[in-house]
Structures are given as structure tokens and as C-alpha cells.
Backbone as XML, in Angstrom:
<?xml version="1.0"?>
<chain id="A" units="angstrom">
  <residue number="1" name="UNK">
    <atom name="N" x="0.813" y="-1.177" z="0.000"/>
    <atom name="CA" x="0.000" y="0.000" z="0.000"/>
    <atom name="C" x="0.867" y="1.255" z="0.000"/>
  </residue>
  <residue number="2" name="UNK">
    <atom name="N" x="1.852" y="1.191" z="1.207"/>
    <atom name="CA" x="3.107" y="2.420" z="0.922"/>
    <atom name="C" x="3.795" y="2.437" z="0.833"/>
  </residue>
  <residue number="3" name="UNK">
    <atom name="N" x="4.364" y="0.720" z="-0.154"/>
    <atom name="CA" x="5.991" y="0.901" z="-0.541"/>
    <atom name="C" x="6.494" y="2.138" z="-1.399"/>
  </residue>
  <residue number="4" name="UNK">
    <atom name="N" x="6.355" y="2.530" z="-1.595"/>
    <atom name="CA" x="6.708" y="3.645" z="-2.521"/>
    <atom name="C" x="7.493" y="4.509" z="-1.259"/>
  </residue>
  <residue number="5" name="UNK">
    <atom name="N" x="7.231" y="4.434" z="0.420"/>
    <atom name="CA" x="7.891" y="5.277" z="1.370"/>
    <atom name="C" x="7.936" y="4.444" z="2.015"/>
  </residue>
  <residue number="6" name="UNK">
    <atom name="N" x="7.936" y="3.002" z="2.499"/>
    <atom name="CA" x="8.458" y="2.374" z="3.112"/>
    <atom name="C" x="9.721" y="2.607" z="2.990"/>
  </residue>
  <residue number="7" name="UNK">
    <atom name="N" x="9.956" y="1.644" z="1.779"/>
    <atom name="CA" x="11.464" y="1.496" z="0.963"/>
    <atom name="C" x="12.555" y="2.046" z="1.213"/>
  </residue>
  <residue number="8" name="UNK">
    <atom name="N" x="12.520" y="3.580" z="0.731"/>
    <atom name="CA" x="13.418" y="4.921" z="0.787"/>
    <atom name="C" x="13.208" y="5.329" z="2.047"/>
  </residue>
  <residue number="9" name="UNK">
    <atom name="N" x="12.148" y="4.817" z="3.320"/>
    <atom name="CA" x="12.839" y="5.475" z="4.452"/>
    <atom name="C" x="13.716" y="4.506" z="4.963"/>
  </residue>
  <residue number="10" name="UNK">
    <atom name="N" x="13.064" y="3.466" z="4.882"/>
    <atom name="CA" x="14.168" y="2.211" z="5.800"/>
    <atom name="C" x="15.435" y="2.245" z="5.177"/>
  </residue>
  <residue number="11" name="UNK">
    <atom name="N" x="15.784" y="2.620" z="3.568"/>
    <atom name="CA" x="16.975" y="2.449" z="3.782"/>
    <atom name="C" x="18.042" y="4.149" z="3.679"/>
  </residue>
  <residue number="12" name="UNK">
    <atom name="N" x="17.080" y="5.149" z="4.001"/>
    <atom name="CA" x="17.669" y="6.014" z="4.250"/>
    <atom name="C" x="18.213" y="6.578" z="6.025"/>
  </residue>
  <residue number="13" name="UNK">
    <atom name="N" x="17.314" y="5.546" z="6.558"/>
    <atom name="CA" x="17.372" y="5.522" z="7.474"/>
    <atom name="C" x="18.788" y="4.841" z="8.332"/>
  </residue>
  <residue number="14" name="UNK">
    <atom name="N" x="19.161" y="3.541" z="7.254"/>
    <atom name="CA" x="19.788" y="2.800" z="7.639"/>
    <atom name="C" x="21.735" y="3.240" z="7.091"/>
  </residue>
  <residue number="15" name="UNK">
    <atom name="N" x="21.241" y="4.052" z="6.022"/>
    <atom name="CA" x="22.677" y="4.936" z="5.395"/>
    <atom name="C" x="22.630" y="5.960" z="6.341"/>
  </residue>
  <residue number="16" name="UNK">
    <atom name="N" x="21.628" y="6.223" z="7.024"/>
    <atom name="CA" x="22.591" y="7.968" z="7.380"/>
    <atom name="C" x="22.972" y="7.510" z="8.440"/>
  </residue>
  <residue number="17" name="UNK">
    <atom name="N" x="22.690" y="6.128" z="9.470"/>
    <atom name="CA" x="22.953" y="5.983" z="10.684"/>
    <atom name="C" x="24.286" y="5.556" z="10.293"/>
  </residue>
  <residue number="18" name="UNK">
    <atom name="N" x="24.668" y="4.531" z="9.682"/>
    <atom name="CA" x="25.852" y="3.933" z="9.091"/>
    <atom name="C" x="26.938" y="5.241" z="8.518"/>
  </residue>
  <residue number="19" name="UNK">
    <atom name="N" x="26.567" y="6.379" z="7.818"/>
    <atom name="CA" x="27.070" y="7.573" z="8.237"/>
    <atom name="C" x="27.956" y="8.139" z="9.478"/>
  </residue>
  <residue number="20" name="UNK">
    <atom name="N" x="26.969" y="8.111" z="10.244"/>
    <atom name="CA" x="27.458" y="8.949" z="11.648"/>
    <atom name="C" x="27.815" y="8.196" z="12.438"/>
  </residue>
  <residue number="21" name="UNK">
    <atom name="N" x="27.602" y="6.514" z="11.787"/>
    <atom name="CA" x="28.832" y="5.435" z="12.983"/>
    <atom name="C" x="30.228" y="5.760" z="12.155"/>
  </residue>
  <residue number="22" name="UNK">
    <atom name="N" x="30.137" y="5.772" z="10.831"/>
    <atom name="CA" x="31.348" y="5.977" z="10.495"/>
    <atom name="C" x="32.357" y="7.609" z="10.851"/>
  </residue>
  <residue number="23" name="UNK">
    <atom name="N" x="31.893" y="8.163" z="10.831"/>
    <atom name="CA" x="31.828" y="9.917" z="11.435"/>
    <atom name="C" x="32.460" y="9.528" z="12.940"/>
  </residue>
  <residue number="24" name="UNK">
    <atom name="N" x="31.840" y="9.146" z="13.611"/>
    <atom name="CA" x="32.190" y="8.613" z="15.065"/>
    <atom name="C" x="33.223" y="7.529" z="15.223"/>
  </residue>
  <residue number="25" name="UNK">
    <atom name="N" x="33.733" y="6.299" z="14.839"/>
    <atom name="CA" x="34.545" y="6.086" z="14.092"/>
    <atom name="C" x="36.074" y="6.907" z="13.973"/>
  </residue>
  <residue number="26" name="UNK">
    <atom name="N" x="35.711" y="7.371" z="13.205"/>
    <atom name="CA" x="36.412" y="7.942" z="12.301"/>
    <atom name="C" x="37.276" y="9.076" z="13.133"/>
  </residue>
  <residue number="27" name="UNK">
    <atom name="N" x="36.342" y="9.885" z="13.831"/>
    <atom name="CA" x="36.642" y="11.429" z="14.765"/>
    <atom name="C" x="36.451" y="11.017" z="16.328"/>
  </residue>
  <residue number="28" name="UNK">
    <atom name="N" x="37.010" y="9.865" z="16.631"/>
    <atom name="CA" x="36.660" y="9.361" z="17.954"/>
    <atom name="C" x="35.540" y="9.732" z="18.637"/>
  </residue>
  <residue number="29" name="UNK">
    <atom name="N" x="34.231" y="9.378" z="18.030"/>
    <atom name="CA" x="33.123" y="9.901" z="19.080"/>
    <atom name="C" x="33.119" y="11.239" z="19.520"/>
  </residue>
  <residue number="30" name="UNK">
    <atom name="N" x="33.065" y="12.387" z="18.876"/>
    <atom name="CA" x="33.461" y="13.964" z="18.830"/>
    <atom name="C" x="32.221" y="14.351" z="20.306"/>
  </residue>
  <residue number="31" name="UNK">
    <atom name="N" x="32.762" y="14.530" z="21.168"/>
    <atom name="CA" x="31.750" y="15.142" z="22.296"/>
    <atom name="C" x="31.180" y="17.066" z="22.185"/>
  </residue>
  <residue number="32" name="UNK">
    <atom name="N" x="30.626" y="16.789" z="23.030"/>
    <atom name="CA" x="29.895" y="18.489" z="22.975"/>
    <atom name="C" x="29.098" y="18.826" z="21.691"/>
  </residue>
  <residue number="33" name="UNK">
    <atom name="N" x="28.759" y="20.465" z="22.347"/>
    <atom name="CA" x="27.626" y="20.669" z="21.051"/>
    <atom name="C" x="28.407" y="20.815" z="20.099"/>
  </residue>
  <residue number="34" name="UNK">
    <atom name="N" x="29.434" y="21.061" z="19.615"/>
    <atom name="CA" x="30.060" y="21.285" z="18.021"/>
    <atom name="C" x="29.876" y="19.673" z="17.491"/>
  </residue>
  <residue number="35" name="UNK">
    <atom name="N" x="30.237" y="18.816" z="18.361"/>
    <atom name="CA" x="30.261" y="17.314" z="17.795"/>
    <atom name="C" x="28.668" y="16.854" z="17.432"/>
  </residue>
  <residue number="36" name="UNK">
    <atom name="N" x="28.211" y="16.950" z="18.640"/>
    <atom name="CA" x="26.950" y="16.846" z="18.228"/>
    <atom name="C" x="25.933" y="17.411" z="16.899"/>
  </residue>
  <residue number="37" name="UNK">
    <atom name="N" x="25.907" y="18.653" z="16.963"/>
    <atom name="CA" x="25.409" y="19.342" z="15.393"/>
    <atom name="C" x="25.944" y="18.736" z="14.305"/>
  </residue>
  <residue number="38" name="UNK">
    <atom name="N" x="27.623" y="18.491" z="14.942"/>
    <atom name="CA" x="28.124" y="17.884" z="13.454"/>
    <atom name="C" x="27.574" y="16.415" z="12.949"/>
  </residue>
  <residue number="39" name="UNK">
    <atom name="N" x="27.065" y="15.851" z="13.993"/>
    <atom name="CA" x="26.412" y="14.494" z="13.653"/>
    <atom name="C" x="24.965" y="14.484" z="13.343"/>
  </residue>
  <residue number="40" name="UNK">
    <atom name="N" x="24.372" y="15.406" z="13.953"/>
    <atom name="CA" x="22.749" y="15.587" z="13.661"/>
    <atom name="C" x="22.817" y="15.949" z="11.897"/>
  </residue>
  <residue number="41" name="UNK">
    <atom name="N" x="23.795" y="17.219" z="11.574"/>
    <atom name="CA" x="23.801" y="17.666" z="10.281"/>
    <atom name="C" x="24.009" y="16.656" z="9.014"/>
  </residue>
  <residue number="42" name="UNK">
    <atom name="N" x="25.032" y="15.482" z="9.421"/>
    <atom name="CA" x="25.672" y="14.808" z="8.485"/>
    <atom name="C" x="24.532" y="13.911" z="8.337"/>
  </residue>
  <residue number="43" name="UNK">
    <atom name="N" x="23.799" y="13.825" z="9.617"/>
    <atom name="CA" x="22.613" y="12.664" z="9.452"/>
    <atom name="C" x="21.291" y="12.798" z="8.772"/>
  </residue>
  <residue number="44" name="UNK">
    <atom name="N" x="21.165" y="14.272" z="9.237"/>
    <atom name="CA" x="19.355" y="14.280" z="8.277"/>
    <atom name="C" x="20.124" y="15.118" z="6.268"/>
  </residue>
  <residue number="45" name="UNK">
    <atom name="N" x="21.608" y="15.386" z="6.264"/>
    <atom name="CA" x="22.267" y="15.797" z="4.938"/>
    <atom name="C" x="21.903" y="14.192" z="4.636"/>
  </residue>
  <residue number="46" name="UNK">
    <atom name="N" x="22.439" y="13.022" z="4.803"/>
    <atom name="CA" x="22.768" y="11.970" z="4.514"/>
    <atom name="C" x="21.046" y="11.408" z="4.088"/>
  </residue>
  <residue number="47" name="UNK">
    <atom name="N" x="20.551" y="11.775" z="4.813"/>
    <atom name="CA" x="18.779" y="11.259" z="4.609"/>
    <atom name="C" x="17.992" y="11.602" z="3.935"/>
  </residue>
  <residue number="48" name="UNK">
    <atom name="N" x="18.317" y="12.638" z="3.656"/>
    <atom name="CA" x="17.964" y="13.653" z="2.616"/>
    <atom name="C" x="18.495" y="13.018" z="1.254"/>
  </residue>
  <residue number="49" name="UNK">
    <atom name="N" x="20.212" y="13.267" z="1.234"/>
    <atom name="CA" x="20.110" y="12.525" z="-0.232"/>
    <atom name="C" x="19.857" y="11.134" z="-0.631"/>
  </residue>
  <residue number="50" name="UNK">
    <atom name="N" x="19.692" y="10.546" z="0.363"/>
    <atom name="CA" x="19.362" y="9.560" z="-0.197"/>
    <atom name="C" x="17.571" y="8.931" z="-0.489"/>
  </residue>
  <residue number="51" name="UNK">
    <atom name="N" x="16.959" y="9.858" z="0.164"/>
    <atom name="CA" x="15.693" y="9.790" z="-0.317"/>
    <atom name="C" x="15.387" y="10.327" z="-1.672"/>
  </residue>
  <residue number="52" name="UNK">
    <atom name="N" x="16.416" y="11.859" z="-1.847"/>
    <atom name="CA" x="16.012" y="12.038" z="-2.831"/>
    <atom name="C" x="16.417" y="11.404" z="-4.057"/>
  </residue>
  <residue number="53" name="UNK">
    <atom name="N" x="17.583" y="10.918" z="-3.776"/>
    <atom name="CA" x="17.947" y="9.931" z="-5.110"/>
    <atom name="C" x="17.048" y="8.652" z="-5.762"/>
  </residue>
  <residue number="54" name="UNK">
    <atom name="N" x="16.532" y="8.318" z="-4.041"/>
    <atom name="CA" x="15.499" y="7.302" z="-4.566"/>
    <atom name="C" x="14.587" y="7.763" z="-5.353"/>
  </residue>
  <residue number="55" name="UNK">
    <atom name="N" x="14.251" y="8.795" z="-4.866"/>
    <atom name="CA" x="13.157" y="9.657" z="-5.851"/>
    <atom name="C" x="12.932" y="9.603" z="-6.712"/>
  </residue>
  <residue number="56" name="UNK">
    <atom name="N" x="13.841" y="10.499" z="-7.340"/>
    <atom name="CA" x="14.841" y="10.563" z="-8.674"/>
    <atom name="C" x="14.502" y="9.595" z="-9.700"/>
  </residue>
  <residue number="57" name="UNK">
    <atom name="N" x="15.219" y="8.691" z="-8.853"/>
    <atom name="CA" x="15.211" y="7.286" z="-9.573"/>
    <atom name="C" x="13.745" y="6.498" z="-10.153"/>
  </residue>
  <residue number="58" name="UNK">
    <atom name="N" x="12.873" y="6.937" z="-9.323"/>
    <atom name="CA" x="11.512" y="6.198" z="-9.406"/>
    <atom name="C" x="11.220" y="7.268" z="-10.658"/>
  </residue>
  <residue number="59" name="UNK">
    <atom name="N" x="11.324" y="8.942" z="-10.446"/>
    <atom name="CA" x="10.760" y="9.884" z="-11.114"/>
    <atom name="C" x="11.045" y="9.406" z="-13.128"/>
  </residue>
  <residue number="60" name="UNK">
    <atom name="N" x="12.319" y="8.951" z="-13.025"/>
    <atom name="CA" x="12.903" y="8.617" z="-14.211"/>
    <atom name="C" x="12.614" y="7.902" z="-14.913"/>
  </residue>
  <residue number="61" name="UNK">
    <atom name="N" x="12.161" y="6.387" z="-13.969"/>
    <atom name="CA" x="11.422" y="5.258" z="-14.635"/>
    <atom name="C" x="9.877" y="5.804" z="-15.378"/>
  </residue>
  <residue number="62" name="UNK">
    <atom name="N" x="9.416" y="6.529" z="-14.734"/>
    <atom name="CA" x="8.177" y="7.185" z="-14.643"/>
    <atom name="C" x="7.816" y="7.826" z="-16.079"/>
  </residue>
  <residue number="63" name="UNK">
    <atom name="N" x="9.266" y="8.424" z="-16.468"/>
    <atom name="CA" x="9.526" y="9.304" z="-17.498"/>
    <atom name="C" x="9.791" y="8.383" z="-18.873"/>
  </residue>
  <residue number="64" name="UNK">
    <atom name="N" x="10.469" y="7.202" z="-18.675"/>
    <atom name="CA" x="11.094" y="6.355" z="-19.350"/>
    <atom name="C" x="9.692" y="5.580" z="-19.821"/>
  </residue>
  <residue number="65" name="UNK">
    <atom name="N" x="8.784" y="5.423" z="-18.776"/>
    <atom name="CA" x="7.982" y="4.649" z="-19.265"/>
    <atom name="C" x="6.467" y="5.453" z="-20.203"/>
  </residue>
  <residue number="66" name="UNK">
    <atom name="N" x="6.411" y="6.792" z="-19.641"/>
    <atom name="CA" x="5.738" y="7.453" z="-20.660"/>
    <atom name="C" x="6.244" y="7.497" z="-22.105"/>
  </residue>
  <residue number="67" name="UNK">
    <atom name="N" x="7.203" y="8.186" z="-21.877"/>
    <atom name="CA" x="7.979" y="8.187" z="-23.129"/>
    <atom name="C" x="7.670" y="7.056" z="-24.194"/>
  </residue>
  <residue number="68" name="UNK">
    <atom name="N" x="7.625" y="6.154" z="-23.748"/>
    <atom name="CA" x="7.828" y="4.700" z="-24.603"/>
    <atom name="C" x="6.232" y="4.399" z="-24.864"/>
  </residue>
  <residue number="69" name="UNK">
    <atom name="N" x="5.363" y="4.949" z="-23.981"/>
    <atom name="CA" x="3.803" y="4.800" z="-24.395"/>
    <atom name="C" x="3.488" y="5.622" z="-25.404"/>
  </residue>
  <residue number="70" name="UNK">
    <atom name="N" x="4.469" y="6.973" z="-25.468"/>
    <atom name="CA" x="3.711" y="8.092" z="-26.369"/>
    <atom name="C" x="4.631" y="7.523" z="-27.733"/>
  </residue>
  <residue number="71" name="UNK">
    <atom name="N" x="5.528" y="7.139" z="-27.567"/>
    <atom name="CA" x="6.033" y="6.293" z="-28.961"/>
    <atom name="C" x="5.221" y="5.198" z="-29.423"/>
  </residue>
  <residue number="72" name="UNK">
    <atom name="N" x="4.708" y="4.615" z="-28.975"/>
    <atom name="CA" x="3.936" y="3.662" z="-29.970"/>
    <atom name="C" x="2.955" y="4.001" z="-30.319"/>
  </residue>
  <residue number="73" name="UNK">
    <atom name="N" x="2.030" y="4.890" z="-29.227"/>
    <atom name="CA" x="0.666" y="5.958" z="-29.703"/>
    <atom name="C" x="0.975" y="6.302" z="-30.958"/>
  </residue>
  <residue number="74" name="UNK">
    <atom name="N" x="2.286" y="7.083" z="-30.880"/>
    <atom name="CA" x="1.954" y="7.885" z="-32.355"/>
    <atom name="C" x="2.876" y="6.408" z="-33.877"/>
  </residue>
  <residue number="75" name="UNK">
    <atom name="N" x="3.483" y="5.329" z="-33.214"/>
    <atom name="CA" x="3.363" y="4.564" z="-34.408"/>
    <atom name="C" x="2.444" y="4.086" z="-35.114"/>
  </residue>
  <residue number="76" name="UNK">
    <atom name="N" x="1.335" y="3.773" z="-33.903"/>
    <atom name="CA" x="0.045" y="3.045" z="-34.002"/>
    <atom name="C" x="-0.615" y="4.333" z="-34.792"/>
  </residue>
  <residue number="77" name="UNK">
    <atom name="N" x="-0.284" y="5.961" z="-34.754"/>
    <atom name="CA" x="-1.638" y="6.575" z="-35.546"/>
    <atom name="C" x="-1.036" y="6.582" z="-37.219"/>
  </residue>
  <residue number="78" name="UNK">
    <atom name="N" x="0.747" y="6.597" z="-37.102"/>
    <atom name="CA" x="1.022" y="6.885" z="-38.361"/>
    <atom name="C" x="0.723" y="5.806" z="-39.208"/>
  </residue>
</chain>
């Protein structure tokens, strides 16, 4: 019924966390508010693109597949 946002949240969900383990990681677990913002930011940046790519991606098929309907429409009139 709502794969269409299931999908792209669970796995945007699951990249931006994998993100900010790597961030943490990476910058030894950065404490205080500078560390913190810096992990909130990288996390909903990270969630963001990757929803929207999913997007994207669906938007394209979308495009790909009109496209290919209005091509045979007009073979079928010529």
C-alpha cells in the first residue's frame, strides 16, 4: 500500500545511521555541542540525499515509461 515510502525510508534511514557510525569512528566519538550538530547535520544531509535519489530514480522510470507509451501511440496513428 506504501511501498513507494516504506522502501526509501528504511533504507535512508539505515545509510545515514551507518554515516554517523562511520563519522564517530572515524573522529573518535566527537563530544559536545560542536560534535553533536556535526552528527545531527551529516545525518538528516545523509537522509535527505538519499531519499532524494530514490526519488529521482523512481521519477525517471516514470519518465522512461511514458515516453515509450507516447512512442507507440503515435506509431500506431502513423
Amino acid at each position: 500500500m506504501m511501498r513507494w515510502l516504506v522502501g526509501p525510508t528504511i533504507a535512508s534511514l539505515v545509510g545515514a545511521f551507518l554515516v554517523v557510525r562511520i563519522f564517530e569512528y572515524i573522529f573518535g566519538g566527537a563530544q559536545g555541542a560542536l560534535g553533536n550538530a556535526a552528527k545531527a547535520g551529516l545525518f538528516v544531509t545523509t537522509w535527505t540525499t538519499i531519499t532524494t535519489g530514490s526519488g529521482m530514480r523512481d521519477f525517471s522510470k516514470r519518465v522512461r515509461s511514458l515516453r515509450e507509451k507516447v512512442r507507440s501511440v503515435r506509431k500506431w496513428q502513423d
